[in-house]
N, C-alpha and C positions, 0 to 999 in steps of 0.2 A: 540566625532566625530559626525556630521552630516550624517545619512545613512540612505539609501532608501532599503525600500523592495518593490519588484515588485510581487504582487501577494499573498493575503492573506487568502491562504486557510487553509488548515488541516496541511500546512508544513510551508507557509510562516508567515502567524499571530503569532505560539510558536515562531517561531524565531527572529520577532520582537519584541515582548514584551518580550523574554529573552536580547535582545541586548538594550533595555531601560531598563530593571533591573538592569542592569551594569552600567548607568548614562549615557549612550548616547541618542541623540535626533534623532529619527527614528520614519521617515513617510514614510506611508504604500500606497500604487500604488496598484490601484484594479478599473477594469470595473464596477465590480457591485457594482452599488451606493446604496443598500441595505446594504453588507457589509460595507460600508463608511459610512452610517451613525449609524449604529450597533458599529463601532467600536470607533468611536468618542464618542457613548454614553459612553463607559468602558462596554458594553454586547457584551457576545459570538455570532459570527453569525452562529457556530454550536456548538450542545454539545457534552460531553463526553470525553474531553482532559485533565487531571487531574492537575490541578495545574493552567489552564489558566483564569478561572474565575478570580482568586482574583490578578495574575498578571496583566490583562490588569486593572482590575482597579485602581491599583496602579500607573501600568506605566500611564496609561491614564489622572489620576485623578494629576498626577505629573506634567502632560504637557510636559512630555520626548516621549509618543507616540500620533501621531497623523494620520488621513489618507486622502486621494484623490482620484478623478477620474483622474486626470491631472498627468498622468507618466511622461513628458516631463518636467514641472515645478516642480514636486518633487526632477528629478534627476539633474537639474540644483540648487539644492540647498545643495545637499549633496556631501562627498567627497570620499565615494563609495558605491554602488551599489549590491544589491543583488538580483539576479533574481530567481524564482521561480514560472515560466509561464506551467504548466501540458503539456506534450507533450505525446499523444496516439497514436496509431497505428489502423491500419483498421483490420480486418481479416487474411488479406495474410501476412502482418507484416512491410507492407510500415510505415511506421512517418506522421501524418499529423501537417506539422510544421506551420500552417497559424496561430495559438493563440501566437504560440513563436514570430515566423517573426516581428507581428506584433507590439507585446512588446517590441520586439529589433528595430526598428527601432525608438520607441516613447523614447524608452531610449540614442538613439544616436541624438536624436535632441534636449533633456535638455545637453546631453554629453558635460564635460569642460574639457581642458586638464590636465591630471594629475590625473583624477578620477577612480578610483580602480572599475573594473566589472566585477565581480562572479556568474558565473551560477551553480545552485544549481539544478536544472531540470534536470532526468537521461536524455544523449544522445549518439546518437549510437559515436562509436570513433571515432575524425576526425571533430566532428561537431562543435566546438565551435572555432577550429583554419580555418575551408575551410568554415564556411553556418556564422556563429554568427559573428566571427572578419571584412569580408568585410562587411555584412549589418551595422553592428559599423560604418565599413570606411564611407559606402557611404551617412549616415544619417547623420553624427555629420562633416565628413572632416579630422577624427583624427584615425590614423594609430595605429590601437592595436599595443603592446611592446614600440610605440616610442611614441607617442602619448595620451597613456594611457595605463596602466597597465589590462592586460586580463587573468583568472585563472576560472578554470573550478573545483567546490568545490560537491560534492554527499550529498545527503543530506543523511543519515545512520541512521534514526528513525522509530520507530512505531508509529500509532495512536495509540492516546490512553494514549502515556508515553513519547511524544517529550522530552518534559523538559527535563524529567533523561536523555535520551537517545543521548540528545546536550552534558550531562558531561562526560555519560560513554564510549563512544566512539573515536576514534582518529579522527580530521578533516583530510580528505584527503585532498589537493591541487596539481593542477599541472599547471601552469603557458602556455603563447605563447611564453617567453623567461625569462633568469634568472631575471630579477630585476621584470617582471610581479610574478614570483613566489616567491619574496622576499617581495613584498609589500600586495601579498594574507597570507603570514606569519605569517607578520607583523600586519595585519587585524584582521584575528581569532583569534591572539593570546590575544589582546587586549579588543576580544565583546564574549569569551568563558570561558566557565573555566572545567578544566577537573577532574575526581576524579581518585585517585590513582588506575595503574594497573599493580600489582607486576607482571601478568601473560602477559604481552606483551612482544616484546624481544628489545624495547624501551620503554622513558617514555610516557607517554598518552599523547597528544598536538596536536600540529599541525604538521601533515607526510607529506612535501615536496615529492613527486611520481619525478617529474624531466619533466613532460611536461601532456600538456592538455589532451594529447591522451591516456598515461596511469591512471591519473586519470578517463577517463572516462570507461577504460577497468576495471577499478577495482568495480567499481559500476556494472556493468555489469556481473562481474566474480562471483561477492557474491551475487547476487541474482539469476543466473542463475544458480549457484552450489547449490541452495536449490532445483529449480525445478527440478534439474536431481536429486538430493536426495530422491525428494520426491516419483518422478516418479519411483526410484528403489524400493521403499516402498512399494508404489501403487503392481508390477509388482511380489512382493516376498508376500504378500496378496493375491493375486490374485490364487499365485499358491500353499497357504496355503489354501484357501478355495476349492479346489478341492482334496485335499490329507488330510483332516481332522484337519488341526494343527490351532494351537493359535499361529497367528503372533507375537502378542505381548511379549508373552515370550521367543522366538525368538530373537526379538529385544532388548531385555533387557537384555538376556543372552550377545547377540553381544556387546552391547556397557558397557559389565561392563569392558572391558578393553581398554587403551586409544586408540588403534587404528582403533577402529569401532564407527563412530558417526551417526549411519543409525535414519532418520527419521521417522516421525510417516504416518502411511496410511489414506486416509480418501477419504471422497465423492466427494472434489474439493479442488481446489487452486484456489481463489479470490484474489480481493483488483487491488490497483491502478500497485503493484510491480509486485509481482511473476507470474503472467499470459502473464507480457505483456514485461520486459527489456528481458526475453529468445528470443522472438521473436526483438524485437531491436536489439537484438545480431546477430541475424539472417538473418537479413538486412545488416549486415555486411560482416558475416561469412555466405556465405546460403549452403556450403559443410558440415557444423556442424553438421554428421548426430547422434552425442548424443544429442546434445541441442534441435534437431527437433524432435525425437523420444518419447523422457521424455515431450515434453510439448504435444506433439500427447497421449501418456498415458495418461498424466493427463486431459486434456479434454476428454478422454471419460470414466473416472468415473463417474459423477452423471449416462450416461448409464448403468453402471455396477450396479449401484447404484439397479438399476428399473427394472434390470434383478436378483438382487439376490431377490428382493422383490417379482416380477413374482415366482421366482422357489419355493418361501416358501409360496404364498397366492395362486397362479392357475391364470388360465385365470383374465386377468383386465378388462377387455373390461366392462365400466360401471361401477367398481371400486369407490365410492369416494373413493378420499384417502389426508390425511392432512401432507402438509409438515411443518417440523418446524422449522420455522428461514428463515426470509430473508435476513439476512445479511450476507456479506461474512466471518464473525467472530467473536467469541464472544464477547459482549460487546460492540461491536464497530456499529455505526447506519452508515452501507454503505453498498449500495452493489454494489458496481463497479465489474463486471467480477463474481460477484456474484453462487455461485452454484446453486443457488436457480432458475434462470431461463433456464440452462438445463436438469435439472431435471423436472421441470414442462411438459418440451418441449418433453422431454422423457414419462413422466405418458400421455400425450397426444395422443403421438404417438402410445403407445397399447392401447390407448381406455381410459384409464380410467377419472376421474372428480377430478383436483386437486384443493385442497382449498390449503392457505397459510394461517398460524397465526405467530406472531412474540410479541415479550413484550417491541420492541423498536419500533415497527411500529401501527401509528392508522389503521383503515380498510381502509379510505381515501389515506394515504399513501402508502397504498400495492398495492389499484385499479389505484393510478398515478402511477406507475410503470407497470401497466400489468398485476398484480397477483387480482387472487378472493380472496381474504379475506375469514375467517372461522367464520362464524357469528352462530355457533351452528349445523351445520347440521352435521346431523348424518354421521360418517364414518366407515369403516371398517377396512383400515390401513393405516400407516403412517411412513414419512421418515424423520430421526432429520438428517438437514443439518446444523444448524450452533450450535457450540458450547456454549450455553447462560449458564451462571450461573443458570440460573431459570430451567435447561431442567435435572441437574443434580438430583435433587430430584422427578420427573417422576414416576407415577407408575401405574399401569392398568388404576386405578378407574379415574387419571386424562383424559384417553382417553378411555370414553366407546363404546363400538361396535367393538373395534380396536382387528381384529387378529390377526395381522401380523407387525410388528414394527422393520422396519430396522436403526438401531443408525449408521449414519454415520461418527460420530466421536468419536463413543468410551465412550459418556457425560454420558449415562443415567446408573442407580447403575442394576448393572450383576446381583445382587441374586434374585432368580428363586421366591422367596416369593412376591417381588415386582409384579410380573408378571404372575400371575393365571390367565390361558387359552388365554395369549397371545406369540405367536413363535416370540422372538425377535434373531433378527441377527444380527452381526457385520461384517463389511468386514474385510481380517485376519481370520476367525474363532472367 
């Protein structure tokens, strides 16, 4: 097949150069003419995605993936469409849909009839049959269902692990009418492949939902059942650290049987997902007072964070103090929604002088985002925000002067030998 991917970032790029691994001919639709010319070379225009290196060079070097700044002429040469345009929200939890609109309308003017288009971008329910299918109508002339086939597909990966995470998973679909949901089917079934899962209560493939709307509640449902997971974590934490206990074994006890699958606690919930489809939801549903409540918790952990560290170091005010990790997670070089900047916002706010170091970010990197950079200066404590592999083997002598050392996610090794005259804390106990 001939397929367009609209939009080649952290979600769209693995899943083009997995659907030319499969011998189809897909070109990639992207504003940024950095990216297009990055990906035309066969190089990453970001790193850290395991497996993507050596696939786009393949695909690329094959002449099965190619890219553009012209979304209009890519989609008039393919015979369907994959959209994957970020769509964020403000604060309050409105959608600002002007990057989607705008894609969708360039896609409806290559638009030919009979051409397959699948949005992969989470959206609140409702959007891809009442905001997406008329901007289709009024660009291209051609009536989603009759006109052309319309299916609303979630995209269900990690950074980090796309690839695996395209096999291990089910394709969701759910179509504007049956033969639209017959030919998005038809489609995945054809550009995926899935690995075996004795433990679903069907086989792995492609899940027909029965309409756009519950596809799009489903993507909605499973990220938004994390946040409230997590939030109840955060909330039984919380109330382990006033009453003396070790959350964690806790939690371990709870989930050694199958009916307790309770999350793990920590200083924040980052990234492009879990911060932000609760509140998409919520745009929908705004009576939702669990879905509101859990993401109100979890936003104000990194405070929590900065008050358990106040209660074990004293007054801050004048405090240096080093946070570590600017990213919203390990491993991963992002910090969308990032914990790392309310937490700063917070050591601010009693006074203290936060530095930031990170072993995925240069200084320059940290200072174009807002943060000071830790170029040596002496501190006295410090707060692990993000989970790095490198943060796990930690011990005093790596942070000298430091008294007081809050692990907000549990990384750095517990035994007290590590840790000669320094009061480390966990949230949990």
């Amino acid at each position: 097949m001939d397929i367009c991917v609209v939009a080649l970032g952290k979600i769209g790029l693995p899943l083009a150069a997995s659907f030319a691994a499969r011998g189809h001919r897909v070109i990639g639709a992207d504003t940024d003419e950095r990216v297009v010319e990055l990906v035309n070379a066969g190089s990453e225009p970001f790193p850290g995605e395991h497996g993507l290196d050596r696939l786009l060079k393949d695909t690329v070097g094959a002449g099965l993936l190619t890219a553009t700044t012209d979304t209009a002429a890519a989609v008039a040469r393919s015979e369907a469409v994959v959209a994957v345009v970020p769509l964020v929200t403000d604060a309050a939890g409105t959608p600002d849909f002007r990057a989607l609109d705008a894609a969708t309308e360039a896609i409806g003017r290559g638009l030919t009839p009979g051409t397959l288009v699948s949005y992969e971008t989470t959206l609140p329910v409702g959007t891809t049959r009442d905001r997406l299918g008329p901007l289709l109508h009024r660009s291209s002339g051609l009536a989603p269902g009759t006109g052309f086939p319309l299916v609303f597909s979630p995209e269900r990966v990690f950074t980090g692990r796309v690839l695996a995470d395209l096999r291990r998973y089910p394709k969701l679909i759910g179509g504007v009418c049956a033969e639209s949901a017959r030919r998005g089917v038809h489609f995945y079934t054809q550009v995926l492949e899935f690995d075996p899962r004795p433990d679903l209560p069907r086989p792995n493939g492609v899940w027909d939902l029965g309409s756009a709307e519950a596809a799009e509640l489903a993507k909605l449902a499973e990220t938004t059942y994390r946040d409230v997971n997590i939030a109840l974590a955060n909330q039984f934490a919380r109330f382990a650290d006033r009453h003396g206990i070790d959350i964690e074994q806790v939690i371990d006890a709870c989930n050694s049987q199958p009916y307790s699958r309770i999350h793990r606690p920590g200083i924040a919930v980052g990234g492009h997902c879990i911060p932000v489809y609760p509140r998409m939801y919520l745009w929908n549903d705004p009576g939702a007072s669990v879905v509101r409540a859990a993401r109100e918790t979890n936003a104000a952990m990194p405070g929590y964070a900065v008050e358990l560290l106040a209660g074990a170091y004293g007054d801050l005010a004048g405090a240096r103090v080093l946070v570590l990790g600017a990213a919203y997670r390990g491993g991963v070089k992002e910090t969308a929604f990032s914990g790392v900047f309310p937490t700063v916002a917070a050591l601010t706010a009693h006074g203290a002088v936060p530095y930031v170091s990170d072993p995925l970010y240069t200084d320059g990197e940290l200072a174009e985002r807002g943060l000071t950079p830790h170029r040596g200066e002496p501190v006295t404590a410090a707060i692990l925000q993000a989970d790095h592999a490198e943060y796990r083997a930690l011990t005093a002598a790596d942070l000298p002067g430091v008294r007081v050392l809050v692990d907000g996610r549990r990384t750095t090794d517990p035994d007290p030998a590590h840790w000669p005259g320094v009061h480390r804390v966990v949230i949990g106990g």
